[in-house]
N, C-alpha and C positions, 0 to 999 in steps of 0.2 A: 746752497747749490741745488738739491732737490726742489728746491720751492721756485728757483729758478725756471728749472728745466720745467716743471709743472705749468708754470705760468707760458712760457715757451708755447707749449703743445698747442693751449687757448689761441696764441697770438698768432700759429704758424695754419691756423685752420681757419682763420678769416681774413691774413692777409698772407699769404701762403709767399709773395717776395720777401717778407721780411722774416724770414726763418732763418733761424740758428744756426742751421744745421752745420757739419762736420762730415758728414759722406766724402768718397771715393774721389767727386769729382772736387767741392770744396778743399780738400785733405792736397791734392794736387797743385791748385794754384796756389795754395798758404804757402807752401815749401818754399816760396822762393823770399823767404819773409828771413830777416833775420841772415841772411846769406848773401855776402856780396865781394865774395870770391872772384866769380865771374858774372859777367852778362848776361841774364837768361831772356828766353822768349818763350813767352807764353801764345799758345795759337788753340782761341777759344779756352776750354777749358784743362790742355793740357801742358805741360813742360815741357819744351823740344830738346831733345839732347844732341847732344856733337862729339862724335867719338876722337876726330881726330883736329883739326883747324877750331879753336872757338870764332865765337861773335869776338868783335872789335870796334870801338867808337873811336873813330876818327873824325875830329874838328864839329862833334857834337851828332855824328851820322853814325848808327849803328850798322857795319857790313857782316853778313854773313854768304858761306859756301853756296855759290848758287843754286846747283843742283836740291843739296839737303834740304835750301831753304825753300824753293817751289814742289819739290816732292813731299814736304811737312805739311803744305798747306793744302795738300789733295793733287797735285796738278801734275798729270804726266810731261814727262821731260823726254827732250831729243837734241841730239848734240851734233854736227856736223863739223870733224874736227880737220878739216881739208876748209872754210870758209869762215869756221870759229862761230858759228850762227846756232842761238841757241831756241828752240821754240819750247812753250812751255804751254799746254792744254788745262783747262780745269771747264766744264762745266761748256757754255754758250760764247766763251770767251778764250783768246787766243791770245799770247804774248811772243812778241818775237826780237832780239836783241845780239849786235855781236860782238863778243869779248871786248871789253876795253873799251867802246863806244860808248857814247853818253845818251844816246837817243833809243826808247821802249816803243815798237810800235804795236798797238792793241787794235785787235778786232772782238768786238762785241758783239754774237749776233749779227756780223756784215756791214756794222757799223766802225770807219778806222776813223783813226788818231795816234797821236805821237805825244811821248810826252817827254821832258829832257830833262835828265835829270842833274841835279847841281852840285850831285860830290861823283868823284871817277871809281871809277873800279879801281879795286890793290889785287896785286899778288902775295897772298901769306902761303909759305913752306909748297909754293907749286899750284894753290888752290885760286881761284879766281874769286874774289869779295865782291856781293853788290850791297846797292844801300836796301837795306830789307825793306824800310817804309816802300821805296818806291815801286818795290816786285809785288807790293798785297793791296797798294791803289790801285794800281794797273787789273786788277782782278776786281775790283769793287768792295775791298776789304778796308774797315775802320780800323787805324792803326793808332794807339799812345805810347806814351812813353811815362814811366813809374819811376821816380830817380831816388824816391825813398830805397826803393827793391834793385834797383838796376835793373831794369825787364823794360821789355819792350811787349806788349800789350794789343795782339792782334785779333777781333773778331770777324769772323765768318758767319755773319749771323742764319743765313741761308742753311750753310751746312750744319750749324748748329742746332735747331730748330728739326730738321732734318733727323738727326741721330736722336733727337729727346722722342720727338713722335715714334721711334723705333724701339724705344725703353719705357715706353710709355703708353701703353697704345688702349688705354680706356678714356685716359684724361683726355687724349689727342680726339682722340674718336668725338669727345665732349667739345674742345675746344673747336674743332671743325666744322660743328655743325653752325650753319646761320642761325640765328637768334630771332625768330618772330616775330615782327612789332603789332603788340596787340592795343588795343584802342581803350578795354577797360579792365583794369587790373585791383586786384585785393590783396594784399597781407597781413595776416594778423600773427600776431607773437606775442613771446608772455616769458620774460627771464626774472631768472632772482638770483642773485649776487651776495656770497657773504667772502670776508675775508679778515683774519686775526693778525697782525704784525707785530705783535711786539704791544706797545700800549694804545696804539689805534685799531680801532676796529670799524668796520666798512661794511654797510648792508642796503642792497637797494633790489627794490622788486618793480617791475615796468610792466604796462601792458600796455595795447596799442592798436592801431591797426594804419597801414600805407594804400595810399587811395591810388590809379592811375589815372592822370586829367586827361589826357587828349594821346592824341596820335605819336607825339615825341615823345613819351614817357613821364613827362615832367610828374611826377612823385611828390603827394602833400601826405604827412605825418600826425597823428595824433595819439601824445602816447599821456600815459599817466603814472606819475610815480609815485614812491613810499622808501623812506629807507632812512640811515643814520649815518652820522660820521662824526665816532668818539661819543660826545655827550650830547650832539647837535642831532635834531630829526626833522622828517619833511615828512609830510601826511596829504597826499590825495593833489599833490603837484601837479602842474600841465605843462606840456610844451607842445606847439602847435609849429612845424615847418614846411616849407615847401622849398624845393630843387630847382632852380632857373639861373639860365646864364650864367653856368658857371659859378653860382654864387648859393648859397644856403641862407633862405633865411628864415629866421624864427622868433617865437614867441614862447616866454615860459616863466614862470613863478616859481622857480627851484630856488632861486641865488636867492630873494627875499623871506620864502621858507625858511629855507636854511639859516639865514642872519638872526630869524627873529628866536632861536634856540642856541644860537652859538655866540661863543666870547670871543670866537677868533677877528682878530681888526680886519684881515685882511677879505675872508668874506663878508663882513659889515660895510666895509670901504666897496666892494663889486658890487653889494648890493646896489649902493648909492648910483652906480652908474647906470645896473643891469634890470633895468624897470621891468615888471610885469606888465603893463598895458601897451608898450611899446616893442615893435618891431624893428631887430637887428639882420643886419647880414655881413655873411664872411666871405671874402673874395678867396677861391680853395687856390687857382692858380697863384693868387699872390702869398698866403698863408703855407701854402707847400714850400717856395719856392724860400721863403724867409728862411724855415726849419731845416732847409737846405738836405730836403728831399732830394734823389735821383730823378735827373730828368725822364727817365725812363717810366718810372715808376706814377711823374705828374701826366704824362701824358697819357696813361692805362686809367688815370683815377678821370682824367680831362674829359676821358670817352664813355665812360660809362656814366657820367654824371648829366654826358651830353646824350643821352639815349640815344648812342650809336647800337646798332643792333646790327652789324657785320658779326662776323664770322670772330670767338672771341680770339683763335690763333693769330687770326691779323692784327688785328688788334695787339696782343702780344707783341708779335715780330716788327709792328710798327714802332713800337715802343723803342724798339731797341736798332733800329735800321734807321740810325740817325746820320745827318751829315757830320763829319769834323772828328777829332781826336773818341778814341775810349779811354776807358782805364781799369786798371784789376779792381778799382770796387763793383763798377761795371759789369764785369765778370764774375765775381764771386757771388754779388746778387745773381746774378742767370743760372749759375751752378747748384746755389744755397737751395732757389726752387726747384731745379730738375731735381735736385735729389729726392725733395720732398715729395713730390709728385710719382717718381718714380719709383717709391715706397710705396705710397698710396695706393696705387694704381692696381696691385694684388688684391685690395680689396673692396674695389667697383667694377660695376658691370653695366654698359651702355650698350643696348642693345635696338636694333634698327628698327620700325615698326613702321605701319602701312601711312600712305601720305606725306614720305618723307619724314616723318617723327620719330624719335626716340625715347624709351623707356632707361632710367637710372636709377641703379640700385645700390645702396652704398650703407656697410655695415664695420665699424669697427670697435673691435672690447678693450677692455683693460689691458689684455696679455697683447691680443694686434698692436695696438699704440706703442705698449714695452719695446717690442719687437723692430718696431719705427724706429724708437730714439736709439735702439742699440745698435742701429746702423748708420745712423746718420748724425749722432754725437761720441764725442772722447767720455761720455758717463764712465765710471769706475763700478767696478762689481760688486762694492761696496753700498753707495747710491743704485745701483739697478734691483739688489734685492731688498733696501727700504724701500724702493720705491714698491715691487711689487707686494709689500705688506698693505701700504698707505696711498696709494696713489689707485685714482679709478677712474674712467674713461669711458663711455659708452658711446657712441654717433650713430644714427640711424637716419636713414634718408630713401627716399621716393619722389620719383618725377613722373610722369607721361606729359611728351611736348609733342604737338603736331602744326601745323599751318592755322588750325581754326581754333585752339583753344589750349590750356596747358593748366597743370595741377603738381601741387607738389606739397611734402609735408618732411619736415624734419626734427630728430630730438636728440638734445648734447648734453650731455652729466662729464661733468669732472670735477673733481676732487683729490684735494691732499690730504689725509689725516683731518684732524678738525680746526688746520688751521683753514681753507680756501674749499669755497665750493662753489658750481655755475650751474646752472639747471636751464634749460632755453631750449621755446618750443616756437617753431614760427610753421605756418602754413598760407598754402597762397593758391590763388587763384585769377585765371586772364583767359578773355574770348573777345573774339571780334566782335567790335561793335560801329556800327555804322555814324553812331550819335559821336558828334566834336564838342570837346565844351572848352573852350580858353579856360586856361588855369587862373585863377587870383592872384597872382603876383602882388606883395603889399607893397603900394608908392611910397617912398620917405623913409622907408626905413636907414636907420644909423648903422654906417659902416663902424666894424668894432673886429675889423681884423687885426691892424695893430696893437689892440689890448690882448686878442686871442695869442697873439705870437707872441708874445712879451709875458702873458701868464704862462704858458707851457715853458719857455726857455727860462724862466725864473721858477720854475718848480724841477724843471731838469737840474738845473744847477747849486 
């Protein structure tokens, strides 16, 4: 469990969606796990309760109390009970319907429509029932349905977004800023990896540096390795990649390294495929989509691979401003990160500087990081004081970003006891530069996505 949660921290600090976590707001949607009592509805990240009428699914349509169910969702309510004409306000948008009618008339911003809906209104114990989906379309809300949980699954991603920037307001502050597209860029970095399991043992040191080609960012890679796995070692390794089209492709002498030390068949057999002189590439959107990633989540990785350099909150919020159904993993991924972030966010400082640029300062230790996990997982008191014997943590980070040029350095130490340790130091560098160079993109390269999807899903399992 410890070695878990340790591993956790690594994972949740470079791809901060995919966190563990168990905070206030995750802790909320789970609830309705395991419980199917009743109907729930989840609106974003919270549980709606019903003191008196519950939800009811009729002929596969979940109705709930109208008033409750538009004042849940933000929306002031007016009721004219001389005409039965209900108006309902949220935001730029207006809903207007009367009892027992089938027909929703919306104005958006000035813009009307009608929309008619296909199950009727009921009366339960006096109360007037609508079909829920069609009261949170009509506002421009993503509605699913969860029949494992019985919930009905509504995002407001607007409002959502909204409240995190409000609990949040260094990250937000970061995420808001536009992103500068500079012409020529540098990164260099330097990690070493060791980790003990049981009777494998795993040690790899890298160094490197990320070049920028041109105007879109397109990113070529040169890194070098050294390291072992069990009885097997690689000494003075290369891979050489570059970013285009959605696709990664690359060059590297690891997997043949590695064969010519190791008894394992099944690196010996990669070998045979995975040549050193030859250029591969992996299609991400197809290769995500296998692994059966969140779409949300392929389209965040879709944009930054495509050197989109908007604003990264949009980015974000487009992610998740989809057309068609959501669902609670939907959800709890959005939750999982606000928490995470929300934690964080005590201990960065973005601050505004001349030119439109910002300065980011960002420091966390051992006991900060404790502090994280004890809010945002079920850890036992048990595991939280091993951990604070064994377990180490450091993060240190610096930016200054402006319009004309941008700097930044950062250093990550973590550690478990003596079985797991990461030490990684990258620092970078980007200014405007007038000079275009086309990238190298290698012609011919061998598509080796479905071997890549087929190895991870046979080592998952």
């Amino acid at each position: 469990m410890k070695k878990i949660i340790a591993a956790a921290v690594v994972a949740s600090m470079v791809v901060p969606c995919f966190s563990v976590s168990a905070a206030e707001r995750v802790k909320e949607v789970s609830s309705v796990y395991g419980d199917k009592s009743e109907i729930h509805i989840v609106y974003n990240d919270k549980v709606v309760k019903y003191d008196d009428v519950k939800p009811v699914n009729t002929d596969g349509r979940v109705m709930i109390p109208f008033r409750a169910a538009l004042e849940n969702m933000g929306a002031s309510v007016d009721y004219d009970d001389s005409s039965r004409l209900v108006t309902a306000k949220k935001g730029d948008t207006t809903i207007k319907f009367t009892l027992m009618d089938d027909t929703i008339y919306v104005d958006n911003n000035g813009s009307e429509s009608t929309v008619k809906m296909d199950t009727p209104m009921i009366i339960v114990d006096d109360r007037t029932l609508v079909p829920i989906r069609f009261m949170s379309n009509a506002f421009g809300m993503q509605v699913g349905w969860d029949g494992n949980t019985e919930t009905v699954v509504i995002l407001d991603a607007d409002d959502y977004f909204n409240e995190f920037e409000n609990s949040a307001p260094n990250i937000s502050k970061l995420l808001n800023k536009e992103t500068p597209k500079y012409n020529k860029e540098y990164t260099a970095f330097d990690v070493s990896f060791d980790l003990n399991n049981g009777n494998s043992k795993y040690s790899v040191a890298a160094n490197g540096s990320i070049d920028g080609k041109n105007k879109d960012n397109v990113a070529g890679a040169d890194v070098k390795f050294n390291g072992s796995l069990n009885e097997s070692n690689v000494n003075d390794a290369t891979l050489n990649a570059v970013v285009a089209d959605d696709k990664v492709y690359f060059k590297t002498d690891v997997i043949e390294k590695l064969a010519q030390s190791s008894d394992n068949a099944k690196i010996k057999a990669l070998a045979l495929i995975v040549k050193s002189d030859v250029w591969y590439s992996i299609d991400l959107n197809k290769a995500l989509t296998s692994l059966g990633v969140p779409t949300a989540t392929i389209n965040i990785v879709d944009s930054a691979v495509g050197g989109n350099t908007a604003k990264a909150m949009d980015t974000l919020k487009s992610a998740y401003q989809t057309e068609g159904d959501t669902d609670i993993d939907t959800i709890i991924s959005l939750a999982s990160m606000f928490d995470m972030y929300e934690q964080m966010d005590k201990y960065i400082t973005v601050t505004e500087t001349e030119n439109g640029g910002y300065s980011l300062k960002m420091n966390i230790k051992s006991e900060d990081m404790l502090n994280i996990l004890k809010n945002i997982s079920n850890i036992s008191d048990s595991d939280y004081n091993q951990l604070k014997n064994d377990f180490k943590f450091n993060v240190s980070a610096n930016s200054e970003t402006d319009a004309t040029k941008s700097t930044s350095d950062a250093n990550i130490e973590v550690g478990y006891a003596d079985d797991m340790s990461l030490k990684m130091t990258v620092s970078s560098n980007a200014e405007k530069d007038d000079t275009i160079v086309t990238p190298e993109i290698p012609t011919g390269a061998a598509d080796i996505t479905d071997l890549f999807v087929s190895t991870i899903k046979t080592k998952n399992n």
